[in-house]
N, CA and C of each residue as an Amber inpcrd file, in Angstrom:
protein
   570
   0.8450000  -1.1780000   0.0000000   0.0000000   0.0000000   0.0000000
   0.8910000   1.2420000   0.0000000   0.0910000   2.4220000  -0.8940000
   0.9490000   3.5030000  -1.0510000   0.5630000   4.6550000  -0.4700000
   1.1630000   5.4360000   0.2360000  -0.0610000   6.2110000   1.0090000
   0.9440000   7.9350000   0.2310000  -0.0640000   8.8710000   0.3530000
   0.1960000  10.2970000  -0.5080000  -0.4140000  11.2400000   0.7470000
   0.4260000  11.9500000   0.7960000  -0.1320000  13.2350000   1.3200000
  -0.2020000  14.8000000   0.8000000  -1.0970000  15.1700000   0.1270000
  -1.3960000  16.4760000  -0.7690000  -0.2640000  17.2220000  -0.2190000
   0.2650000  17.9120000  -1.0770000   1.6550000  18.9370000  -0.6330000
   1.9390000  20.1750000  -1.2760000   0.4620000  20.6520000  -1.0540000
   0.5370000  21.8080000  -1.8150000   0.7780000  23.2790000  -0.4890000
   0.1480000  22.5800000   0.8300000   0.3690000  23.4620000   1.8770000
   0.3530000  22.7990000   3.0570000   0.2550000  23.7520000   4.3180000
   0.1030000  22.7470000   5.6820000   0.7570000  22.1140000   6.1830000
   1.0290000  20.7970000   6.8130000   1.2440000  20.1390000   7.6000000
   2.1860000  18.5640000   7.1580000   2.4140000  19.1420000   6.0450000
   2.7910000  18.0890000   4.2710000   3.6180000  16.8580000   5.4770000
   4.8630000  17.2190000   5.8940000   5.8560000  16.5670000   6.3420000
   5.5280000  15.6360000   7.7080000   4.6530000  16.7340000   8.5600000
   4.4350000  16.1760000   9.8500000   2.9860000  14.6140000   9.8730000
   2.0540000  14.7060000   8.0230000   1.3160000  13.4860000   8.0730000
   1.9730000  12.4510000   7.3180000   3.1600000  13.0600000   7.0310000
   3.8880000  11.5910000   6.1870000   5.0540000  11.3550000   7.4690000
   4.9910000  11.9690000   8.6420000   5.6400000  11.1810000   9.4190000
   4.8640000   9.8010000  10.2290000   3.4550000  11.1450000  10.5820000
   2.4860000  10.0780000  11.5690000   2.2290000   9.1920000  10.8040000
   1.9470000   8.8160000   9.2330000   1.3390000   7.4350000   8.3540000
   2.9200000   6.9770000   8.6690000   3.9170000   6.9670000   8.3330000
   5.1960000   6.2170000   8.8780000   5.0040000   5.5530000  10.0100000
   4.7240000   6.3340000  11.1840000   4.6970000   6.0930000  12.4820000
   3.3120000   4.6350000  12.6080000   2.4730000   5.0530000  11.7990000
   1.3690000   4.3860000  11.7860000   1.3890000   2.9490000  11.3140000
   2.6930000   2.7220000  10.4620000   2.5400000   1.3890000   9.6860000
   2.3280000   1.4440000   8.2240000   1.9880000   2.9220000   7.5860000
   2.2020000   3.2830000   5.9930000   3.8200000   2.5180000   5.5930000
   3.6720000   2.1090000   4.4860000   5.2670000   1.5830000   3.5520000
   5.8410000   2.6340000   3.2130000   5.4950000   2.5450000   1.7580000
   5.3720000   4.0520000   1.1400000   4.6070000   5.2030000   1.3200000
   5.2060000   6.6530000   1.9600000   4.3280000   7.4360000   1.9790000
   5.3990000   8.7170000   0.9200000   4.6180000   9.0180000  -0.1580000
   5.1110000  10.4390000  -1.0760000   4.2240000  11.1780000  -0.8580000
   4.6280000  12.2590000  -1.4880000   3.8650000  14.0990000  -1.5070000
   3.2550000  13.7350000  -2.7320000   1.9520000  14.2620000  -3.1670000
   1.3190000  14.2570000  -3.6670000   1.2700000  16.0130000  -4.1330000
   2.3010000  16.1810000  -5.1870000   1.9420000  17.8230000  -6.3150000
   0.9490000  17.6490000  -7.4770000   1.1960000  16.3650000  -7.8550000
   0.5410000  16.2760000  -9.4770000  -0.9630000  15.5360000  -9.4780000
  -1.1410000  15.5650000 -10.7490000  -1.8840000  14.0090000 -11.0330000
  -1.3620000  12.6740000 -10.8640000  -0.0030000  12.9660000 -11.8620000
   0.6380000  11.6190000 -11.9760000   1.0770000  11.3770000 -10.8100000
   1.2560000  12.1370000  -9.2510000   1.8610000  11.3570000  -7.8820000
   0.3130000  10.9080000  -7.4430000  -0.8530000  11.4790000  -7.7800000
  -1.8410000  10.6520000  -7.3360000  -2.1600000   9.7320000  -7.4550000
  -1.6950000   9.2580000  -9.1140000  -2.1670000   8.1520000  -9.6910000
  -1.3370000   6.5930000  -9.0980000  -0.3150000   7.1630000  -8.1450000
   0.2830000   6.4670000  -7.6000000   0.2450000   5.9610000  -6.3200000
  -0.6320000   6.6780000  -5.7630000  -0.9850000   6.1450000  -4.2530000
  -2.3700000   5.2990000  -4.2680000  -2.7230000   4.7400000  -2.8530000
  -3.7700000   3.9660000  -2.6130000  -4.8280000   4.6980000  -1.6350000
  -3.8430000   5.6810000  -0.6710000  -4.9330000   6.7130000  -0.1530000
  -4.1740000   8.0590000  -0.2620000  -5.0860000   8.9070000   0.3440000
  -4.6670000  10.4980000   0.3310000  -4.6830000  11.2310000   1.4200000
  -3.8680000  11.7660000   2.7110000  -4.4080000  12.5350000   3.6210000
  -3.6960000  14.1850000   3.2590000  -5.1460000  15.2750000   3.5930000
  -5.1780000  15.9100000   2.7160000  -4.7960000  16.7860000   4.3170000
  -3.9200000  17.6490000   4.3850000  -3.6260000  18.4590000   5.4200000
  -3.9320000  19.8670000   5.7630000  -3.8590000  20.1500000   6.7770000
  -4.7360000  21.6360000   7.1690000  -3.7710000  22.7520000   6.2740000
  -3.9690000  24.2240000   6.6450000  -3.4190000  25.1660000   5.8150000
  -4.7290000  26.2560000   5.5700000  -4.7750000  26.5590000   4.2850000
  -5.3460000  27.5960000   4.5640000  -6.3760000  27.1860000   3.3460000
  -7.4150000  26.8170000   3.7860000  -8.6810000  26.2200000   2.4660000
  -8.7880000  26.7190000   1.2140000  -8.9550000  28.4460000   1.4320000
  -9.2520000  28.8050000  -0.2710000  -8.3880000  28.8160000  -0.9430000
  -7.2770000  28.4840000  -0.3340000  -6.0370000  29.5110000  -1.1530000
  -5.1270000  27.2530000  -1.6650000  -5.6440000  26.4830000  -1.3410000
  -5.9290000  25.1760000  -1.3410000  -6.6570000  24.6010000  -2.3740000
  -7.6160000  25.2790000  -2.3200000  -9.1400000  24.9600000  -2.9910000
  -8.8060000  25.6920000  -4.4000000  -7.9600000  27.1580000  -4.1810000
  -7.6170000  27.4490000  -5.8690000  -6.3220000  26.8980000  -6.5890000
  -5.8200000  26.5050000  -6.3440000  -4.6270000  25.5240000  -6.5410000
  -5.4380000  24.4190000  -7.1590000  -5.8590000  23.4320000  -6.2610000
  -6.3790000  22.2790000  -6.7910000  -7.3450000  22.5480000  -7.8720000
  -7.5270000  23.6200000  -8.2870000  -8.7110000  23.6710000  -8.8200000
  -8.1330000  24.1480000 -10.5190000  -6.7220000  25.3270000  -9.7700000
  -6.1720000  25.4020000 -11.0210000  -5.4760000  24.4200000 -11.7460000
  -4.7060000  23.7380000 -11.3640000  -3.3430000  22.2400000 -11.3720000
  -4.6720000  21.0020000 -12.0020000  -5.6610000  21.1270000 -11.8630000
  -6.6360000  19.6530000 -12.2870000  -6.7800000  18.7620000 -11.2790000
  -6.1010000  19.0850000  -9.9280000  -5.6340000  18.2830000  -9.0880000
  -6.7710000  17.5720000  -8.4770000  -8.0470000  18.7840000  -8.2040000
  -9.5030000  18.5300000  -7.5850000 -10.0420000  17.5220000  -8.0960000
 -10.1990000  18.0580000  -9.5830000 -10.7940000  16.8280000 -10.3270000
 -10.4660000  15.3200000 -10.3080000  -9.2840000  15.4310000 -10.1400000
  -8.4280000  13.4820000 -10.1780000  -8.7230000  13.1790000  -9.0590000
  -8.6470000  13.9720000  -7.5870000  -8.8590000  13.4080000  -6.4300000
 -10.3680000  12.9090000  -6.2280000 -11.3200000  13.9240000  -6.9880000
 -12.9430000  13.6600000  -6.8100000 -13.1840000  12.5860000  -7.1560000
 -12.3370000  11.6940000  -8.5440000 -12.9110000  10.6140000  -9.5940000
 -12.3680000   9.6190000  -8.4410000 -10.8920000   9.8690000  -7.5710000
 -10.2250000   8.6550000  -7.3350000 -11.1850000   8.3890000  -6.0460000
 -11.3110000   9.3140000  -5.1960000 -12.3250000   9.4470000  -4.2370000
 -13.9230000   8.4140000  -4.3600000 -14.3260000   9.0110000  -5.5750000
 -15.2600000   8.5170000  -5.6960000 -15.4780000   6.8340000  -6.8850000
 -14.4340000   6.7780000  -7.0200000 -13.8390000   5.1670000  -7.4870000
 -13.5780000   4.3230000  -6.2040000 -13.5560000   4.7100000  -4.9100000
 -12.8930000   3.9890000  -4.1290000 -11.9690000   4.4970000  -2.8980000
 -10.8530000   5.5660000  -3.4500000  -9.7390000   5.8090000  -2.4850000
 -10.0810000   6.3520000  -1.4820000  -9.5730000   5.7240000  -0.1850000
  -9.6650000   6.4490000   1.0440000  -9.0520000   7.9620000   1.3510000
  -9.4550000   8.6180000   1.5560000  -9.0530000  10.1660000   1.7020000
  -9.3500000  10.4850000   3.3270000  -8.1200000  11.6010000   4.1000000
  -8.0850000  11.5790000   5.1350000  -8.0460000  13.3020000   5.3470000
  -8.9910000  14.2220000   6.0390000  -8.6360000  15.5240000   5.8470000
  -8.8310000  15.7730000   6.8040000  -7.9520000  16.8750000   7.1800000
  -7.4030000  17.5460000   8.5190000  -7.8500000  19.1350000   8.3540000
  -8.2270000  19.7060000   9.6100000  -8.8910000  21.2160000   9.5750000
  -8.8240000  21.1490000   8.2510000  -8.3810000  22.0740000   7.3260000
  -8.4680000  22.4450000   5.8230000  -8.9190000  21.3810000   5.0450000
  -8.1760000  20.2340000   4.9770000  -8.0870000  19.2750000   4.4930000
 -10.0480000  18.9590000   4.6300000 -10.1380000  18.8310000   5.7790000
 -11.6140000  18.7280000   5.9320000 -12.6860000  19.3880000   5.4650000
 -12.5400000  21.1490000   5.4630000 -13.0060000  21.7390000   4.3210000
 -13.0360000  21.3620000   2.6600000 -12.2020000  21.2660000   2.8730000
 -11.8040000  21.0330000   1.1360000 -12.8660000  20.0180000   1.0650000
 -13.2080000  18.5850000   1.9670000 -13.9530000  17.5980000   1.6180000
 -15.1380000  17.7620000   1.8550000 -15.8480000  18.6230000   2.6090000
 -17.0680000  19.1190000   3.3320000 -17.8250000  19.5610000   1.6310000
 -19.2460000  18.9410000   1.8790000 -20.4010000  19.3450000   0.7600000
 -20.7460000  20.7960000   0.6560000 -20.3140000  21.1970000   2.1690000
 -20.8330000  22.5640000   2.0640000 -19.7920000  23.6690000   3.1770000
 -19.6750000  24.6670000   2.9220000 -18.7620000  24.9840000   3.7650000
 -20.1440000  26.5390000   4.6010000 -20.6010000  26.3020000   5.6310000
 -21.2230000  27.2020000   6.0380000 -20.6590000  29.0360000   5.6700000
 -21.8800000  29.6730000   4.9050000 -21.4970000  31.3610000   4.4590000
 -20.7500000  31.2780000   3.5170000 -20.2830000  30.2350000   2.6650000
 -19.4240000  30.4890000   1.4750000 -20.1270000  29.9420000   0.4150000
 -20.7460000  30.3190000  -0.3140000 -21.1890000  29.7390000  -1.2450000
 -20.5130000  29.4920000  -2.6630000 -18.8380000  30.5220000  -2.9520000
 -17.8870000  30.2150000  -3.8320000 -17.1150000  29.3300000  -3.3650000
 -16.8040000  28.8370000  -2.2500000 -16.0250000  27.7370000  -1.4980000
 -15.3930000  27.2970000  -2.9990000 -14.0710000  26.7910000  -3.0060000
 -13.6450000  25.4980000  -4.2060000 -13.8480000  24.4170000  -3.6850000
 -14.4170000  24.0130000  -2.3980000 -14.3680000  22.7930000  -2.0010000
 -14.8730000  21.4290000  -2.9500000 -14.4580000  19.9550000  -2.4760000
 -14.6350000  19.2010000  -3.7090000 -15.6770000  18.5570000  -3.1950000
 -16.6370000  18.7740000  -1.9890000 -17.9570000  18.9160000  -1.7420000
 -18.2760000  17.3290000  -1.8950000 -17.1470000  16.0440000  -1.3030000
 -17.4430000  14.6250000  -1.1340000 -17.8940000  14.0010000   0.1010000
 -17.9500000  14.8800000   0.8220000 -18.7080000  14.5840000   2.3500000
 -19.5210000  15.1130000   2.8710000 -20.7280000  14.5160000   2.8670000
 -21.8350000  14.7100000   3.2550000 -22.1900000  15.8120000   4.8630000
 -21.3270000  16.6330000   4.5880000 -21.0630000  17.2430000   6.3950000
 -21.3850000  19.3100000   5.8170000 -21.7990000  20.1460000   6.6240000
 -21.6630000  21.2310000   6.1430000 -20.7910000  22.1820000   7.6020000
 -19.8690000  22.5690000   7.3560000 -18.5690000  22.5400000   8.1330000
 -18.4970000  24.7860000   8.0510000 -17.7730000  24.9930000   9.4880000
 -17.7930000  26.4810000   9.4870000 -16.2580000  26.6120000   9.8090000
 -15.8460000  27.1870000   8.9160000 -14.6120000  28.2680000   9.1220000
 -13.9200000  28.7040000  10.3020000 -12.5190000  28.6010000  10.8300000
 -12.1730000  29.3000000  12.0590000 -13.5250000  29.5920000  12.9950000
 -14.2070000  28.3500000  13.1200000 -15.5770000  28.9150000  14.4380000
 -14.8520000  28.6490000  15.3490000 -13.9980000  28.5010000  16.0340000
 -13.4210000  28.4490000  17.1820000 -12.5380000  30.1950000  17.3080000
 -12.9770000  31.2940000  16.4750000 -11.5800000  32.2060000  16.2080000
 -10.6800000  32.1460000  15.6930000  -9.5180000  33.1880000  16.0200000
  -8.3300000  34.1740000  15.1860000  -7.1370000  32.6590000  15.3780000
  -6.0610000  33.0020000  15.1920000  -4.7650000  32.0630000  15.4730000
  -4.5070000  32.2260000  17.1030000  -5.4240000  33.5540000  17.4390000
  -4.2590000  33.4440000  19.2120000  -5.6000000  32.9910000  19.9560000
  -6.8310000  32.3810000  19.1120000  -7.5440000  31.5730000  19.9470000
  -7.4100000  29.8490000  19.5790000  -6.5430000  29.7330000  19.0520000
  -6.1620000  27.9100000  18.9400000  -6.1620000  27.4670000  20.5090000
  -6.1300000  25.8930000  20.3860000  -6.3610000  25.5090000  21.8260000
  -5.6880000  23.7570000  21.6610000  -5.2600000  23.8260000  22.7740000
  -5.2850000  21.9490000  22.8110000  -6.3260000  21.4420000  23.7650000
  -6.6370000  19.9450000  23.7790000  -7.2510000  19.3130000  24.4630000
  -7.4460000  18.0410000  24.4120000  -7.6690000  17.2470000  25.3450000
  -7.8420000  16.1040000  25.5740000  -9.2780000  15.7710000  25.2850000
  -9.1310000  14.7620000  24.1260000 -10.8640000  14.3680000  23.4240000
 -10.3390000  12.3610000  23.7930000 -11.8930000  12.1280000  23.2560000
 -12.2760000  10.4970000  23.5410000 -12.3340000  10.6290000  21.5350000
 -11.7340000   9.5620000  21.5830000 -11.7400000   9.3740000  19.9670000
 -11.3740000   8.0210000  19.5880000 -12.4430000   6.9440000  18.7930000
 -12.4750000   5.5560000  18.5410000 -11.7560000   5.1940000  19.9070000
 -12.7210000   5.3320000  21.0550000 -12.2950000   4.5040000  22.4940000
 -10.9960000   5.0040000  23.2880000 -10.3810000   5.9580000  22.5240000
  -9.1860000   6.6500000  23.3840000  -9.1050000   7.6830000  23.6540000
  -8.2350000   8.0870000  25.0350000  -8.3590000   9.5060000  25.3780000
  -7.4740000  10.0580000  24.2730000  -6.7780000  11.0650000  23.3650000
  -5.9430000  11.4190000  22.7500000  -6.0210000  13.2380000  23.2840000
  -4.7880000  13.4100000  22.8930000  -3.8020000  15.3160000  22.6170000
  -4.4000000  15.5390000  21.3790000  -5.6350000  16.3870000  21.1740000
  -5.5170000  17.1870000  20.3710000  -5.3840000  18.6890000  19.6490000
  -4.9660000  18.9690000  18.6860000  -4.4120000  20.4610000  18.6710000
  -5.4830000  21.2370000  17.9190000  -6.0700000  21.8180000  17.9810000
  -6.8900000  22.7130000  16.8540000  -6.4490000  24.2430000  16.5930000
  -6.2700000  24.5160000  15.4040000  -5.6240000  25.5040000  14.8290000
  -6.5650000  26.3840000  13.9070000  -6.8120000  27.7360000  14.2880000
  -8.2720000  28.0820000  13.8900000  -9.0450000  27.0340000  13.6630000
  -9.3130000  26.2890000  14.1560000 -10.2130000  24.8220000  13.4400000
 -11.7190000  25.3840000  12.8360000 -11.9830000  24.1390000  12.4450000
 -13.5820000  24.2220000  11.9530000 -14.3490000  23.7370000  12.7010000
 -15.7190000  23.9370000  12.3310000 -16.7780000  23.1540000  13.6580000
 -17.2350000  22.6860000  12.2890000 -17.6850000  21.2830000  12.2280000
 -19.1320000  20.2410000  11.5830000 -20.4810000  20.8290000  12.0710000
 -21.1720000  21.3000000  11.4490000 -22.4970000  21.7610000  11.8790000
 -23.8720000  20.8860000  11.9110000 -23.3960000  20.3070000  10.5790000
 -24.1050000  19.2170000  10.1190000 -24.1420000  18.0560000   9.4450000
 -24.4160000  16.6000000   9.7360000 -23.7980000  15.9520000   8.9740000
 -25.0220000  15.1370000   8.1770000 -24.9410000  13.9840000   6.8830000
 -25.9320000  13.9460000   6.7240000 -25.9990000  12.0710000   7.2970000
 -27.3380000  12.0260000   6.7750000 -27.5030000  10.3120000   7.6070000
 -27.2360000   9.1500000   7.4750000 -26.1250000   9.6400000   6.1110000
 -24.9230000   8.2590000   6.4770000 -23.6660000   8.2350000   6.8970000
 -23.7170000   9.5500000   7.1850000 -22.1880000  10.3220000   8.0570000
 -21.9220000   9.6800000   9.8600000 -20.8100000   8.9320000  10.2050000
 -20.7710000   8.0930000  11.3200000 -20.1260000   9.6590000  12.2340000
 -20.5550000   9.7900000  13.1120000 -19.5570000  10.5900000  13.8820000
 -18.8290000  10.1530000  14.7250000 -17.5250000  10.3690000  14.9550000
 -16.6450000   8.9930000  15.8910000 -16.2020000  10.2100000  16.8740000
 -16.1920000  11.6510000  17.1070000 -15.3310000  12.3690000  18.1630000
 -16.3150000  13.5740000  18.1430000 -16.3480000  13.9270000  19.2450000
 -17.1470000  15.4770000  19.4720000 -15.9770000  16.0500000  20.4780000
 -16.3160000  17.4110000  20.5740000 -15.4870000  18.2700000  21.8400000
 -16.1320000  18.8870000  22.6090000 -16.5470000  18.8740000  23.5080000
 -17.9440000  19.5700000  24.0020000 -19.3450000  19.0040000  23.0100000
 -20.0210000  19.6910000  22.1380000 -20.9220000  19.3300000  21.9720000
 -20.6470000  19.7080000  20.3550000 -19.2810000  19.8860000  20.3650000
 -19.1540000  19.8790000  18.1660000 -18.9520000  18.7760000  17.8470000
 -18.7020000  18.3230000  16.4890000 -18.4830000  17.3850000  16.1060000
 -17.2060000  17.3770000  15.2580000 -16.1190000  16.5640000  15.9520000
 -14.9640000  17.0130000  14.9870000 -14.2320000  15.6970000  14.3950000
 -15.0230000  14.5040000  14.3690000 -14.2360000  14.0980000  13.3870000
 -15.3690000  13.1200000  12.8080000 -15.4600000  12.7890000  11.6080000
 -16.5700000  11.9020000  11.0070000 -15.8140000  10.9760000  10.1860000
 -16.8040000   9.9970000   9.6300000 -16.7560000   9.2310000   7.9110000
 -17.6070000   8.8090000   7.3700000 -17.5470000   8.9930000   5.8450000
 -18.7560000   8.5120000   5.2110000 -18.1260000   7.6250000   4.6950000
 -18.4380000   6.3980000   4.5030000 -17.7500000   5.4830000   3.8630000
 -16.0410000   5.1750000   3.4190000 -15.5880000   5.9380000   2.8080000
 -14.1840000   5.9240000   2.4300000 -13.2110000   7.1910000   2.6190000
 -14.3930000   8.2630000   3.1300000 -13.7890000   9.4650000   3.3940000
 -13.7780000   9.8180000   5.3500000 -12.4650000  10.1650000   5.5040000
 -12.9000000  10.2170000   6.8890000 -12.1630000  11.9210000   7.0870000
 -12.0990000  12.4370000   7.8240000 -12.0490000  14.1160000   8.3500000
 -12.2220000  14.2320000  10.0750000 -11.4920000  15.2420000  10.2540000
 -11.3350000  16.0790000  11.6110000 -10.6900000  17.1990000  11.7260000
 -11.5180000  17.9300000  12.5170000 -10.8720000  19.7000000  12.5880000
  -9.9160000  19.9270000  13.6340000  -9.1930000  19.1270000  14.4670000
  -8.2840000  18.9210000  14.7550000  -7.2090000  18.3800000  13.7980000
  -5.5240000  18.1870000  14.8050000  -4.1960000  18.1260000  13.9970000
  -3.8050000  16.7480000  14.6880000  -4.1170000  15.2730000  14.0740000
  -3.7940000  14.3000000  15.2250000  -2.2820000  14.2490000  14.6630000
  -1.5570000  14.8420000  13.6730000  -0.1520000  15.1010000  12.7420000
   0.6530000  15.4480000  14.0350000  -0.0850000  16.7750000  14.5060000
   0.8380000  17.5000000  15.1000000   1.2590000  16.8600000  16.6400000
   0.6870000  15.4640000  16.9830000   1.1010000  14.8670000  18.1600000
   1.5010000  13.9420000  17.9140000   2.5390000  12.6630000  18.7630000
   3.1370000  11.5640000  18.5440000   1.8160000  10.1570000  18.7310000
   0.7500000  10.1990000  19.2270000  -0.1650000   9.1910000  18.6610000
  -0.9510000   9.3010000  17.2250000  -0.8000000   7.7990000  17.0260000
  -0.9450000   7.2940000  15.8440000  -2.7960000   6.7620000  15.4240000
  -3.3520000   7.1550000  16.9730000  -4.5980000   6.1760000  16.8450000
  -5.4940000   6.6390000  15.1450000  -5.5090000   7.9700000  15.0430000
  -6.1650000   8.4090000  14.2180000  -5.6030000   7.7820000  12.5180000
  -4.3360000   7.7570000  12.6440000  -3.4820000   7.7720000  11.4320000
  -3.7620000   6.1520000  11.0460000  -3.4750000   5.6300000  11.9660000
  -3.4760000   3.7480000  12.5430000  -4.7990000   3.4390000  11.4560000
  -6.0120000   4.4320000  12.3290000  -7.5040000   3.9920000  11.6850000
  -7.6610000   4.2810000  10.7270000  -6.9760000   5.3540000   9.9550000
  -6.8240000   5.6700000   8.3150000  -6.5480000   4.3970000   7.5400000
  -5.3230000   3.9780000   8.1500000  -4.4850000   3.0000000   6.9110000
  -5.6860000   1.4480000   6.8660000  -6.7030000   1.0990000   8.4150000
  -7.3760000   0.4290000   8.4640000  -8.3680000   0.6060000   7.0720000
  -8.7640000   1.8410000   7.3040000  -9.5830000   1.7570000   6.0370000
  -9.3660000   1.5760000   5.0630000  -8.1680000   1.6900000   4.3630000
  -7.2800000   1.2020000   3.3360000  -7.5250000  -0.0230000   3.0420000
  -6.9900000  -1.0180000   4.1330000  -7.1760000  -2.1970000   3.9910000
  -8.5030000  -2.7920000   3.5580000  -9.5540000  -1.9640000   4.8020000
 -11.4540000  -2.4870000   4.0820000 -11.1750000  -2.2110000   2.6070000
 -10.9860000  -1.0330000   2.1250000 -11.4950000  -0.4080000   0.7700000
 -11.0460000  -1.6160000   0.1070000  -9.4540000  -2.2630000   0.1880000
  -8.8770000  -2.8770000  -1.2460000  -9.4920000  -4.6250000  -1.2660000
């Protein structure tokens, strides 16, 4: 199995460490088509959404990920990353998002950069460190969307079938649980 992590912004280095850490073989950066066409999944990393969303949109990049996405490939998105996958991005109605998850997701609702926060969440049965960085809140998801983590009473990490997302950074800490359950899905999908 080949695992890719989008490397157009964000967090590029620190999710091709945690899929390492996790039990990934191969993990490359994902710039092109042709590095997509080479992996088996995709985790798509936080950064800054629109400026993400016009890139992929200019490069063709959106398009190959939507077909591979929706052929099958497991895709993994982090704050941004999660936008980008969100159907709807709450108040934006130009969003570039590639709109494959059934979830409608809000922008820095937590605030600015000097309101980021860490915290200790319950996530697939474990306590875990997580970091949120302007994060997003899930507002809504739809009714085949599983929700596996809330923080208080948001919802921050889901999956619909082959796509999974969270507005937290599980990159930016040394557990693997989140990364671990990515490559699992890998395995269901093939």
């Amino acid at each position: 199995m080949k695992a890719g992590v989008l490397a157009i912004q964000g967090s590029v280095i620190e999710h091709v460490r945690a899929l390492k850490r996790a039990g990934a073989g191969d993990v490359i950066e994902v710039r092109t088509t042709a590095d997509l066409d080479k992996v088996d999944l995709l985790a798509m990393p936080g950064g800054e959404s629109t400026t993400i969303g016009k890139l992929l949109k200019l490069e063709g990049l959106g398009k190959a990920i939507i077909k591979r996405v929706r052929t099958g490939m497991p895709v993994y998105g982090t704050c941004a990353g999660a936008i980008l996958l969100a159907k709807t991005v709450s108040g934006d109605l130009k969003a570039d998002n590639l709109g494959l998850i059934d979830i409608d997701i809000e922008r820095n609702a937590y605030g600015r950069q000097l309101d980021s926060f860490e915290s200790e969440i319950e996530v697939l049965g474990k306590t875990i460190h997580a970091v949120f960085i302007r994060a997003p809140r899930i507002l809504h998801v739809g009714s085949d969307v599983e929700i596996l983590a809330k923080y208080q009473s948001d919802i921050i990490m889901c999956r619909q079938g082959n796509i999974l997302v969270s507005t937290f950074h599980p990159e930016l800490t040394l557990d693997t649980t989140v990364h671990k359950y990515f490559l699992k899905m890998c395995d269901a999908e093939s």
